[in-house]
RODO-2510 file (C-alpha; in nm, 4 decimals, decimal comma):
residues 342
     n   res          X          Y          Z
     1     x    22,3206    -5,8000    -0,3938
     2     x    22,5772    -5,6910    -0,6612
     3     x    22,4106    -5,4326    -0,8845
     4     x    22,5509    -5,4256    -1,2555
     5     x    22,5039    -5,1334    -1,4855
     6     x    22,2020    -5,1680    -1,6463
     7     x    22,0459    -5,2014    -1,2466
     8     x    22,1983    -4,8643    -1,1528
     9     x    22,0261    -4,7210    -1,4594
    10     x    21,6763    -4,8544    -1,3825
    11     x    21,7318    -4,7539    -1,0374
    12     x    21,7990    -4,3641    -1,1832
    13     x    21,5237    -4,3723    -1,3951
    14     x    21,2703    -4,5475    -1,1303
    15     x    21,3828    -4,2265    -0,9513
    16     x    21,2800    -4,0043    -1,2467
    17     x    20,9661    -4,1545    -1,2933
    18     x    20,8847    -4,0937    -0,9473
    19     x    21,0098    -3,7216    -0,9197
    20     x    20,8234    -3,6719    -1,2259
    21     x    20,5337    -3,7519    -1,0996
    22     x    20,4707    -3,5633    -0,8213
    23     x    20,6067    -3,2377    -1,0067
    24     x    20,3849    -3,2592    -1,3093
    25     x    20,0899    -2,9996    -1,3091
    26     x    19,9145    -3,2152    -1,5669
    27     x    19,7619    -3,5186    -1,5274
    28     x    19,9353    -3,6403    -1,8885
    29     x    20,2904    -3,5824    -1,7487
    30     x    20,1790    -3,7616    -1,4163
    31     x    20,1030    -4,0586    -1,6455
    32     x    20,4014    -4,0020    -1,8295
    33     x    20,6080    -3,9981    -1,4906
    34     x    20,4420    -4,3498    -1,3568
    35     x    20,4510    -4,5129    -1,7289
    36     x    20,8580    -4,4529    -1,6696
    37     x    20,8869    -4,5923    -1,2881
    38     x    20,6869    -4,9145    -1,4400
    39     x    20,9044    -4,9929    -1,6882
    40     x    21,2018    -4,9239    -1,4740
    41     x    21,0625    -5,1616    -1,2052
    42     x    20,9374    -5,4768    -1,4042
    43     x    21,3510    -5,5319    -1,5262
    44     x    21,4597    -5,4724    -1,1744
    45     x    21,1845    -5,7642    -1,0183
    46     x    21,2384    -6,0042    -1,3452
    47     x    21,6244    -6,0449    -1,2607
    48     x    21,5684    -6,1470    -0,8817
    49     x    21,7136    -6,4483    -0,7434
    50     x    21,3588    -6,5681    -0,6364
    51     x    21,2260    -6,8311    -0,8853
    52     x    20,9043    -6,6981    -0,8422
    53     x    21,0189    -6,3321    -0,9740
    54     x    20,9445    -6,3896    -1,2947
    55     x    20,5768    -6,4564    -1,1865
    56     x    20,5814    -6,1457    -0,9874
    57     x    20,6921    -5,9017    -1,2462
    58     x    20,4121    -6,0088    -1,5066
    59     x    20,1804    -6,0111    -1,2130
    60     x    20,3126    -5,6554    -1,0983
    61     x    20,3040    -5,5533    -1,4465
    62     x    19,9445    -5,6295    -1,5258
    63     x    19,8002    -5,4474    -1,2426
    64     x    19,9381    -5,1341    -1,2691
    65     x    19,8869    -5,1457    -1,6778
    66     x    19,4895    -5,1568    -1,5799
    67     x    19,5602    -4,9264    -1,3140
    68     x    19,7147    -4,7108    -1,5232
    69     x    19,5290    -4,7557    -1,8438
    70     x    19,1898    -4,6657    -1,5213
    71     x    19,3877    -4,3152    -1,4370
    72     x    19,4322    -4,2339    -1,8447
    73     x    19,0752    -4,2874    -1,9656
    74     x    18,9407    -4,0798    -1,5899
    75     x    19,1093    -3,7744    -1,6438
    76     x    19,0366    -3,8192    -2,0137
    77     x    18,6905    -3,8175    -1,9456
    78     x    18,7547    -3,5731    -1,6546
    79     x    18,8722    -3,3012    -1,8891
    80     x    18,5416    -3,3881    -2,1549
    81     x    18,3189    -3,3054    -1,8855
    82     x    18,4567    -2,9802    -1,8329
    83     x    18,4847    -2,8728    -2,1580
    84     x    18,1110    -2,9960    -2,2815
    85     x    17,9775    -2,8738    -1,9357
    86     x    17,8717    -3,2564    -1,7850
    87     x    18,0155    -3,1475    -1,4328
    88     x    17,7672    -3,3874    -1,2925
    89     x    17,9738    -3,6537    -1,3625
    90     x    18,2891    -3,5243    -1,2550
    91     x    18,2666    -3,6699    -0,8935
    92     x    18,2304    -4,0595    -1,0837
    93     x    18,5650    -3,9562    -1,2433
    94     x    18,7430    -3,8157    -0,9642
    95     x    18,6151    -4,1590    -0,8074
    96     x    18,7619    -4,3690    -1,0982
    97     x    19,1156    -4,1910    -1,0391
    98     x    19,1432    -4,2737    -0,6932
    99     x    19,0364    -4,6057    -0,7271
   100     x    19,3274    -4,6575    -1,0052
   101     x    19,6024    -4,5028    -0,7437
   102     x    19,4914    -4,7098    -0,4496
   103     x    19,5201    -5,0203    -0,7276
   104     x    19,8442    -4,9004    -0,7870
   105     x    19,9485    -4,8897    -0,4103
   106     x    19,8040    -5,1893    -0,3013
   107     x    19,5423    -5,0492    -0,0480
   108     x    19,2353    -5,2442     0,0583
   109     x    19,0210    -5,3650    -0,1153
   110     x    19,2306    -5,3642    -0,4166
   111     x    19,5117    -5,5172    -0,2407
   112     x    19,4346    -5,8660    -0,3613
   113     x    19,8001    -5,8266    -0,5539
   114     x    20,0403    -5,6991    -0,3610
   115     x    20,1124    -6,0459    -0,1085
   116     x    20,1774    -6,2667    -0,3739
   117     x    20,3561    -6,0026    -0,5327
   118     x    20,6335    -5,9594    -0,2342
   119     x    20,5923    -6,3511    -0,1936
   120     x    20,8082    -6,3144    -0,5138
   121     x    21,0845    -6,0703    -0,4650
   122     x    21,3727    -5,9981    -0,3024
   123     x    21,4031    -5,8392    -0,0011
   124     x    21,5994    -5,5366    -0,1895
   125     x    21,2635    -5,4958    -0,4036
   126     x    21,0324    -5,5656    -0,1386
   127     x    21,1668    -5,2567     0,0351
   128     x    21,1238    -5,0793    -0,3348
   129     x    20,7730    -5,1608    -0,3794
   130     x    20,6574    -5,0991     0,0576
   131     x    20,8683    -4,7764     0,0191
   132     x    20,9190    -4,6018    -0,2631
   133     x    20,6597    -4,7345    -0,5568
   134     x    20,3910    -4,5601    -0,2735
   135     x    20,5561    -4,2436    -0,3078
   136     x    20,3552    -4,1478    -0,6359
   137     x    20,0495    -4,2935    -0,6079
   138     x    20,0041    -4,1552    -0,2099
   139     x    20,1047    -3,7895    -0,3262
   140     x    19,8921    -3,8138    -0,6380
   141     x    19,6196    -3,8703    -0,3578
   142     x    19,6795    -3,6242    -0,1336
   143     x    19,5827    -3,4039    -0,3886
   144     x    19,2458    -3,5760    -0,4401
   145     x    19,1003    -3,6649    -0,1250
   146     x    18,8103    -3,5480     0,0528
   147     x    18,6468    -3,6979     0,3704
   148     x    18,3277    -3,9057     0,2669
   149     x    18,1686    -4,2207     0,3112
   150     x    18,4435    -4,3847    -0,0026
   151     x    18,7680    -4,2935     0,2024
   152     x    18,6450    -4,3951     0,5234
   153     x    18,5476    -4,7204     0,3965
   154     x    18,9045    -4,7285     0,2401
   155     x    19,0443    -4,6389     0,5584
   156     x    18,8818    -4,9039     0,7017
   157     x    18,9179    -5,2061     0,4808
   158     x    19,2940    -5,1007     0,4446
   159     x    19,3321    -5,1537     0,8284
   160     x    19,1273    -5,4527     0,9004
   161     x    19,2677    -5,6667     0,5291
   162     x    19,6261    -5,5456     0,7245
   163     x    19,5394    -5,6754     1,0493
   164     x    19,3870    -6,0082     0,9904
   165     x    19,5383    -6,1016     0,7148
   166     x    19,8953    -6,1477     0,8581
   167     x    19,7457    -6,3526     1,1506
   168     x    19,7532    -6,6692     0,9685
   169     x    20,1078    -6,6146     0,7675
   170     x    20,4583    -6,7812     0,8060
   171     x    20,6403    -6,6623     0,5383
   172     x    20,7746    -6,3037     0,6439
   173     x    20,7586    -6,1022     0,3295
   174     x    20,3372    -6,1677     0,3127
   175     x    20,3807    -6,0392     0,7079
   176     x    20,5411    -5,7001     0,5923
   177     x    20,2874    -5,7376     0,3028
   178     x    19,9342    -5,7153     0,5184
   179     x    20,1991    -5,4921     0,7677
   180     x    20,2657    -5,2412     0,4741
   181     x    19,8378    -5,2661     0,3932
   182     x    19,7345    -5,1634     0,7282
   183     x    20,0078    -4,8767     0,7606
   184     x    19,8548    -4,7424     0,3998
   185     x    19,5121    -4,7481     0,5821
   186     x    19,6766    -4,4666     0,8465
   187     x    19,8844    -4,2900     0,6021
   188     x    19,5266    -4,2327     0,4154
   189     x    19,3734    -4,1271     0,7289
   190     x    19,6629    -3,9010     0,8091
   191     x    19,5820    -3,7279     0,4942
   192     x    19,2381    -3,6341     0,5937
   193     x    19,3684    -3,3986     0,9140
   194     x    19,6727    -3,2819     0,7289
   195     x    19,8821    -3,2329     0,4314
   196     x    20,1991    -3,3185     0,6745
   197     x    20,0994    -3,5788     0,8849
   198     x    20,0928    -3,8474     0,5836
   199     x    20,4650    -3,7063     0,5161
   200     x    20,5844    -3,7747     0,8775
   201     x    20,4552    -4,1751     0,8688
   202     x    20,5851    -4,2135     0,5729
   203     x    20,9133    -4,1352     0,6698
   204     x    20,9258    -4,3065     0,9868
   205     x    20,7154    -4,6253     0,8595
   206     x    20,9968    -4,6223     0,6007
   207     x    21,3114    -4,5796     0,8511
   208     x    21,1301    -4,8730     1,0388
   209     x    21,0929    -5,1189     0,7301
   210     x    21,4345    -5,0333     0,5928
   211     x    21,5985    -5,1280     0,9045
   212     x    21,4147    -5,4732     0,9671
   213     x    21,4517    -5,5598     0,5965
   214     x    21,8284    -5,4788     0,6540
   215     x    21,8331    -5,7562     0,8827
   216     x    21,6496    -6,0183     0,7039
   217     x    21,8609    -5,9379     0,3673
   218     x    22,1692    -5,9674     0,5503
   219     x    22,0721    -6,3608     0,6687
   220     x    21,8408    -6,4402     0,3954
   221     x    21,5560    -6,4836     0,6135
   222     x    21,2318    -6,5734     0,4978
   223     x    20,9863    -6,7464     0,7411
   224     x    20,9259    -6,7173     1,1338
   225     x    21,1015    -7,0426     1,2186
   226     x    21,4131    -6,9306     1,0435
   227     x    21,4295    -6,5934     1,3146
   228     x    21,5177    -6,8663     1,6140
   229     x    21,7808    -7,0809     1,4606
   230     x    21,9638    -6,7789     1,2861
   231     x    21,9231    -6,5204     1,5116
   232     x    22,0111    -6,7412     1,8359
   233     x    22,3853    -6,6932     1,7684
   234     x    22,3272    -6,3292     1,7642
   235     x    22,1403    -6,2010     2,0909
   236     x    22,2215    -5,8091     2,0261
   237     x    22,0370    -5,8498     1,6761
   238     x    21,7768    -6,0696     1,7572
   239     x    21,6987    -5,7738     2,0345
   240     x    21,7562    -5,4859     1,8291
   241     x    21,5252    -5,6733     1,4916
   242     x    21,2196    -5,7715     1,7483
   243     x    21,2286    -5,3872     1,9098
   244     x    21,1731    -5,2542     1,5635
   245     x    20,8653    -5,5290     1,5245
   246     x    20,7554    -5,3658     1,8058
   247     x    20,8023    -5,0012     1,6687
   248     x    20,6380    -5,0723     1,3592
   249     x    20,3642    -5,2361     1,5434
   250     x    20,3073    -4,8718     1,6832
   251     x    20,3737    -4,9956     2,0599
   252     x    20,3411    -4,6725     2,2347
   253     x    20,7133    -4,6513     2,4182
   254     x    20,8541    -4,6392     2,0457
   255     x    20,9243    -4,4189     1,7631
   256     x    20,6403    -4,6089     1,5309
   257     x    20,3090    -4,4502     1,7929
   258     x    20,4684    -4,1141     1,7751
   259     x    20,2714    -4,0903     1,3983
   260     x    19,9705    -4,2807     1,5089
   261     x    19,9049    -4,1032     1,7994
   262     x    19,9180    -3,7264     1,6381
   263     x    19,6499    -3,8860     1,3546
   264     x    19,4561    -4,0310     1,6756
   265     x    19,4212    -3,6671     1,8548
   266     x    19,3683    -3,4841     1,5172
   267     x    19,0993    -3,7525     1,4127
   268     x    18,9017    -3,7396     1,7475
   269     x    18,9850    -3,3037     1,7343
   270     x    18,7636    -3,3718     1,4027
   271     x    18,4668    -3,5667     1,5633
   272     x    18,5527    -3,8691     1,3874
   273     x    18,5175    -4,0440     1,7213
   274     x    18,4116    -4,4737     1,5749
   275     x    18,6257    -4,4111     1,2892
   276     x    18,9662    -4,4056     1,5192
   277     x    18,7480    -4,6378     1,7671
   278     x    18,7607    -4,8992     1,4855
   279     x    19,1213    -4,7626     1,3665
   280     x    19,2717    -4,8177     1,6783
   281     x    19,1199    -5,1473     1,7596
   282     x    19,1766    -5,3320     1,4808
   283     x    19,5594    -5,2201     1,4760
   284     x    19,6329    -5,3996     1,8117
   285     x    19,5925    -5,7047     1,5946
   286     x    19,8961    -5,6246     1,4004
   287     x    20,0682    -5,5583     1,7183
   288     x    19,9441    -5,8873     1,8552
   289     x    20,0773    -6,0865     1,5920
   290     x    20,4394    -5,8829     1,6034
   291     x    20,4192    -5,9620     1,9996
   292     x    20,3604    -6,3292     1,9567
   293     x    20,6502    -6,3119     1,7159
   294     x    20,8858    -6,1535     1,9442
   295     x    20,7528    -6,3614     2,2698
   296     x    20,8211    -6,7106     2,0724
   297     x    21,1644    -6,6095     2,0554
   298     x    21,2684    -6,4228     2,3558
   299     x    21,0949    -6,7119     2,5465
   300     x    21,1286    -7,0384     2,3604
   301     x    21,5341    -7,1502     2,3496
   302     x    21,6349    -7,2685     2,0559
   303     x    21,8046    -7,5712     1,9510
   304     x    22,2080    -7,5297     1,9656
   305     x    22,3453    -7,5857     1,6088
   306     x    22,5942    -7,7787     1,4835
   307     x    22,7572    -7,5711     1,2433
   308     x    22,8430    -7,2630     1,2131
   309     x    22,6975    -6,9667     1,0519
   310     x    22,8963    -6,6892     0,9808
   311     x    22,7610    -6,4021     0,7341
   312     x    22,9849    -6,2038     0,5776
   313     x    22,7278    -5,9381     0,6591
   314     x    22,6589    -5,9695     1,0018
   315     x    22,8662    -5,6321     1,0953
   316     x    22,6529    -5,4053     0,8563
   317     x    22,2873    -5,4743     1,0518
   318     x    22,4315    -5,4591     1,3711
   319     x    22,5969    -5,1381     1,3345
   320     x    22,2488    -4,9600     1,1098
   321     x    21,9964    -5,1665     1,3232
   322     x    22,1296    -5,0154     1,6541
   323     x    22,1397    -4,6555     1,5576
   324     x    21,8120    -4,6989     1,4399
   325     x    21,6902    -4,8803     1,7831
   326     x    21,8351    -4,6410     1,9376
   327     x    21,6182    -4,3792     1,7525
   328     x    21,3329    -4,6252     1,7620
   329     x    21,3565    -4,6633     2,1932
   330     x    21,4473    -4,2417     2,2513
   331     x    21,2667    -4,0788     1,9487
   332     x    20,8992    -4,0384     2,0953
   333     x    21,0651    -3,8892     2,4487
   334     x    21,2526    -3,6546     2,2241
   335     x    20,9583    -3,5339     2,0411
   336     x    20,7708    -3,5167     2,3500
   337     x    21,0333    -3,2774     2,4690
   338     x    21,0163    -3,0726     2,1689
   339     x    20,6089    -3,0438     2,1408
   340     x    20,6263    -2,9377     2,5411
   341     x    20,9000    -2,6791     2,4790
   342     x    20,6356    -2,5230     2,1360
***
């Protein structure tokens, strides 16, 4: 994708709007900060090549106005109630808050945008809005969370919507969609046992996602079928693209159960024994549906084509996606090493 001027500079300032966000010490500025990263983003998704993008931006757009017009009028009301005294209804604020910053990541039950959403994007701004448009809205969280009956339930709707919503799907972006939901509902239970641990998903979730969207950018790939014709000239890809399904799936040899299994020990360390029960369980859906993916085509043989596709791109993936395999297959046995040597 060629970027033009006016892309780099709503790139910059999607950046500001971010960084200004988590650095505010007022809730006004935080507003502020996420007011600028909308209007940074809606240009960026209403210039895709997707004929749908146009949908998706006023659909994007709508959401997180009410979201955002939710988080102005709580901590509005949030600051009346201490001033006049009314701290009785400070908890139904603090309530109203969250809910507006899980509506603005797209975490169960208010998730009901975000497939159609990436349905309508590019892969470029897919990887924008699994990656980076969480960045705000999780730290804003962090800061706000306590364990109760609310974020449990969030935990838990995040995790099931994730897992059996993608079971049904063909088209690849909804997949990283309900993939993206039900890696939210960890990163929110990660935030419960740590301030860290959320950190250290995020990153790898994001290393993960960046290097399988790399990979279905560089071949334009948007449904399941298309991963068996296109991929069938390239073996090393096809291995290296369904390993990282795998990571992200959390299959324990990998780099993507190294996070899930630190919030699993920390979780059951806290007594929160059906809560990671139900966690746990309803993930190896996700990785059931990533393993039927990668089965289908290591095992099926694909048609021989007729014509030849060459990509212009082809050399970038293959170089990125195998360092990252390569971190993907060794990473866990490295930090294995390095929690045995502490």
């Amino acid at each position: 994708m060629i970027l033009n001027p006016s892309k780099y500079l709503f790139i910059m300032t999607l950046i500001l709007g971010t960084l200004i966000s988590i650095s505010s010490t007022s809730w006004l500025s935080v507003w502020v900060g996420l007011e600028i990263n909308l209007l940074s983003f809606i240009p960026l998704i209403a210039q895709g090549e997707n004929s749908l993008s146009t949908e998706a931006s006023l659909k994007y757009f709508l959401i997180q106005a009410l979201a955002s017009s939710i988080l102005l009028f709580s901590f509005i009301l949030m600051q009346l109630t201490t001033t006049m005294n009314l701290l009785v209804y400070q908890e139904l604020f603090i309530f109203l808050l969250i809910s507006s910053l899980l509506l603005k990541m797209g975490a169960a039950p208010f998730h009901f945008w975000f497939p159609g959403t990436m349905e309508g994007l590019n892969w470029f701004n897919n990887m924008l809005l699994m990656t980076w448009q969480k960045i705000a809205p999780l730290m804003l969280l962090s800061y706000l969370i306590k364990f109760n009956m609310f974020t449990s339930m969030i935990i838990l709707c995040s995790i099931i919507t994730g897992s059996l919503g993608g079971l049904n799907q063909t088209s690849l972006r909804k997949l990283m969609a309900y993939s993206s939901i039900n890696h939210l509902g960890w990163m929110i239970g990660g935030m419960l046992v740590g301030e860290n641990m959320w950190l250290l998903y995020f990153l790898i979730y994001t290393i993960l996602s960046l290097s399988v969207v790399l990979i279905f950018h560089s071949f334009q790939i948007s449904y399941i079928s298309q991963n068996y014709m296109i991929l069938a000239p390239h073996p090393s890809l096809k291995f290296f693209l369904y390993t990282l399904l795998l990571s992200l799936g959390g299959l324990p040899p990998f780099l993507g159960f190294a996070p899930k299994w630190l919030i699993i020990q920390t979780l059951i360390n806290a007594n929160q024994i059906l809560l990671i029960s139900i966690m746990v369980i309803t993930t190896l859906v996700t990785l059931f549906y990533y393993i039927r993916l990668t089965f289908s085509a290591f095992l099926l043989n694909p048609a021989n084509l007729k014509w030849n596709l060459i990509n212009p791109y082809s050399k970038i993936p293959l170089i990125t996606t195998s360092m990252m395999t390569i971190i993907s297959t060794t990473g866990l046995l490295f930090m294995m090493i390095i929690w045995s040597s502490n």
